[in-house]
C-alpha positions, 0 to 999 in steps of 0.5 A, spaced: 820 172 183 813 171 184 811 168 177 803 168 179 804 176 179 807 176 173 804 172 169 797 175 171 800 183 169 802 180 163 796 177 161 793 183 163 796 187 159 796 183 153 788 183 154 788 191 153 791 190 146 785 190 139 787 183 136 788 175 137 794 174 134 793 170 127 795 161 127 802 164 124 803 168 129 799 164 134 806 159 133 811 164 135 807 167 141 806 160 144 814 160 143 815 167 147 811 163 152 815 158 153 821 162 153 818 166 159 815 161 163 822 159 163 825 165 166 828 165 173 827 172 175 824 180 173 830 181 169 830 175 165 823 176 164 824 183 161 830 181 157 826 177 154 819 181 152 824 186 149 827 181 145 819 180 143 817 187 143 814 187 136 812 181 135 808 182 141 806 189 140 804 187 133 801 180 134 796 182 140 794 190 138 798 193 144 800 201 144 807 203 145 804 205 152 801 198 154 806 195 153 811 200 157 806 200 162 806 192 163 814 192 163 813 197 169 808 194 172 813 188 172 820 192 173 816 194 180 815 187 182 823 188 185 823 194 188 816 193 191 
C-alpha cells in the first residue's frame, strides 16, 4: 500500500468538506487518525473509514458524494 498516496487523497478530500471540525470532535478525528495510520493495506483503511463515516461526514462538512468518490479513489489504489 502506498500510505503517501492515500494519505494525500484523504486529505484531499477532507479539504473539499465546508467545516473544521469543533475541539470535541477534533478529539475523535485525531483518534480516527491514529486508527488509519495504523492500517497495513486499502482494505483495512476502507473498513476503517466506513466505521467512521458520520462522524467524518459530519465533523469536516462532506457530501455524501465526497466522501464516496474519496473511497473510490483509494479502493483504485489496488487495482491501478
Amino acid at each position: 500500500m502506498n500510505k503517501m498516496a492515500v494519505h494525500n487523497i484523504i486529505e484531499s478530500t477532507l479539504r473539499g468538506g465546508s467545516k473544521v471540525p469543533g475541539p470535541l470532535a477534533l478529539v475523535k478525528v485525531l483518534a480516527v487518525r491514529r486508527e488509519l495510520e495504523r492500517c497495513n493495506s486499502t482494505d483495512e483503511v476502507v473498513a476503517a473509514l466506513a466505521r467512521h463515516q458520520p462522524l467524518i461526514v459530519k465533523s469536516f462538512g462532506l457530501t455524501d458524494a465526497a466522501y464516496d468518490a474519496g473511497v473510490e479513489k483509494i479502493k483504485a489504489l489496488d487495482r491501478g
